[in-house]
C-alpha positions, 0 to 999 in steps of 0.5 A, spaced: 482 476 467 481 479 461 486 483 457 485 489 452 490 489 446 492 497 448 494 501 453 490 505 458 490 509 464 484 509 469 484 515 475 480 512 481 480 518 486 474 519 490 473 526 491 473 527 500 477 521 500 482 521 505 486 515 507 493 515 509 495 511 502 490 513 495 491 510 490 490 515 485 489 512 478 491 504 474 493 502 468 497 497 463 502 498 458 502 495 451 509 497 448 514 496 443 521 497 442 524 505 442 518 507 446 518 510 452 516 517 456 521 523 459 519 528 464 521 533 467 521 533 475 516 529 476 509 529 480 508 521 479 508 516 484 508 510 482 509 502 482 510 499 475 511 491 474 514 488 468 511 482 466 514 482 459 519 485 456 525 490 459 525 497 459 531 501 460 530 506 466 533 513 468 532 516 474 536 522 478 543 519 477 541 513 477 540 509 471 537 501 470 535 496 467 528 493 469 526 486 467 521 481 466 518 480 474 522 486 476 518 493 479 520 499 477 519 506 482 517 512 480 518 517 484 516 524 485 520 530 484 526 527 480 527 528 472 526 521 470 525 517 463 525 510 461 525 507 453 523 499 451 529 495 450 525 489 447 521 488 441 515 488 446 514 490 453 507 489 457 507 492 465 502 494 470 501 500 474 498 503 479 500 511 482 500 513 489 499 519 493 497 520 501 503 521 507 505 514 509 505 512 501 511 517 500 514 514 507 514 508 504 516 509 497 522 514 499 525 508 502 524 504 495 530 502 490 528 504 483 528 498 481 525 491 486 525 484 483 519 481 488 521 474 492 515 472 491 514 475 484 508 472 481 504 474 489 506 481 487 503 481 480 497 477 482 496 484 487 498 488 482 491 485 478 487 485 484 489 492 483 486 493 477 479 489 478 478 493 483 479 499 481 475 498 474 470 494 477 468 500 483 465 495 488 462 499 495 469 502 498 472 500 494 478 506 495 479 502 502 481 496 499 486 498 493 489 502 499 490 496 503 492 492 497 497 498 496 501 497 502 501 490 502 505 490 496 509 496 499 511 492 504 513 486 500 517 491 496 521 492 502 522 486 505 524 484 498 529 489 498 531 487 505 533 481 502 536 482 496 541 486 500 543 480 504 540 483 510 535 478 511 529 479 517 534 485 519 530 489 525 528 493 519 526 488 515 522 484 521 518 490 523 516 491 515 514 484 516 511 485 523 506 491 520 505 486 514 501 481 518 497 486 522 495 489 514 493 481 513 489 480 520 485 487 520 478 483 520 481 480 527 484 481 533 490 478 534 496 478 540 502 480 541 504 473 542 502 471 534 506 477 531 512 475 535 511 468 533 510 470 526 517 474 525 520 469 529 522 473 535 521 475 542 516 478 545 520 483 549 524 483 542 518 485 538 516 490 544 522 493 543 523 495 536 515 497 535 518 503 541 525 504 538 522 505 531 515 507 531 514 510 538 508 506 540 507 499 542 505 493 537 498 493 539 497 500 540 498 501 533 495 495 530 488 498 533 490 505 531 490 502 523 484 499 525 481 506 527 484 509 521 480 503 517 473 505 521 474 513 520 474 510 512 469 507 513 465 512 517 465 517 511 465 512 505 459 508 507 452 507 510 455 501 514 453 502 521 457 502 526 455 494 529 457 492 522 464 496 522 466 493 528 464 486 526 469 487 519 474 490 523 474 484 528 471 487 535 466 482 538 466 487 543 462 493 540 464 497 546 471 496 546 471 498 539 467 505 541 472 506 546 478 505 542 475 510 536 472 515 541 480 514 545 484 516 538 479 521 535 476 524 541 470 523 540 464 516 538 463 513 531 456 516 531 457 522 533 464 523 528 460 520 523 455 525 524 460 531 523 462 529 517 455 529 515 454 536 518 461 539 514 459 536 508 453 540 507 
């Protein structure tokens, strides 16, 4: 990908958006030594990656040096500052706002070093190319690429504590596959097979963490994707659920009118009437 050879920030929220996780705007930073930012309490929520260089980081009462293929977290509501350490620095960033991204973003170290570093830099320009390019539904694939990065933080975290696939960290994994394979049906026996563990085993920790069964929730997420889908595009609700893996389009119909109260045609259409 093309780089530019200054700074910028680019805001992407689409007005009417709702999605559990938005990202509300991209950028990348050029820097050099003794530059750097110091806020007040802060309203950011974000993610930035170092490719080059270190920055040294202040945040609450926690104070840290991040570093080349490491993941520095902004968090809101705190004081924090950080100043270039190196003779250049260059990172990409991403901010973040909706729900289930404070959640996750709360359980996160101000400071991540990525196992799969290059992976996580690789989804950190996805990121940026789709947001600059804008293709249709766009704001649906940063926030699916946004919390895939979110749980491969936390699986990272996990490790680097020496906790390995802890049952935290085997749910996280559990909720990443299901975000890989949202365009398919899958089962119980391929999640449990993917992390590792017995179905009675992933059964019981979906019910102890989440209150919810493993599939219950992978098709709740689809129809969080479908309700998306409904409000943002003109694709019909054949097609939705064909991208959302159903080959029965009645089973979709089912789900979503069980979860939401009501049919895909008919919440469409009342989003339609809301708007006017």
């Amino acid at each position: 990908m093309h780089r530019p050879t200054e700074s910028y920030f680019v805001p992407t929220v689409v007005p009417g958006t709702d999605i559990p996780i938005l990202v509300t705007e991209i950028g990348e930073g050029f820097c050099v030594a003794g530059q750097g930012v110091e806020r007040g309490i802060s309203e950011i929520l974000a993610l930035e990656f170092v490719t080059h260089g270190v920055l040294y980081l202040r945040q609450g009462k926690e104070e840290r040096l991040i570093g080349q293929n490491e993941v520095m977290v902004l968090k809101r509501g705190v004081k924090h500052s950080y100043a270039v350490r190196s003779a250049t620095l260059h990172k990409l960033y991403f901010g973040l706002s909706g729900e289930f991204a404070e959640i996750l973003m709360e359980r996160l170290d101000n400071r991540i070093r990525p196992l799969h570093a290059k992976a996580v830099r690789d989804r950190f320009n996805e990121i940026i190319t789709i947001a600059l390019s804008k293709p249709d539904n766009f704001q649906q694939r940063l926030s699916e690429i946004a919390y895939v990065v979110l749980l491969e933080l936390l699986v990272s975290q996990e490790h680097s504590k020496g906790r390995g696939m802890t049952l935290e960290g085997t749910l996280l994994h559990a909720l990443q596959f299901m975000q890989e394979n949202m365009g398919r049906e899958i089962t119980v026996e391929e999640i449990a097979r993917h992390c590792c563990i017995s179905m009675p085993h992933l059964h019981g920790l979906f019910r102890s963490r989440l209150h919810i069964s493993p599939i219950r929730h992978f098709h709740a997420q689809k129809v969080k994707v479908a309700q998306n889908f409904l409000r943002t595009t003109d694709l019909s609700c054949k097609e939705i659920s064909s991208r959302l893996g159903f080959e029965d389009q009645l089973h979709f119909s089912r789900l979503f009118k069980k979860a939401c109260g009501t049919s895909p045609a008919k919440y469409r259409a009342a989003i339609g009437n809301a708007a006017m």
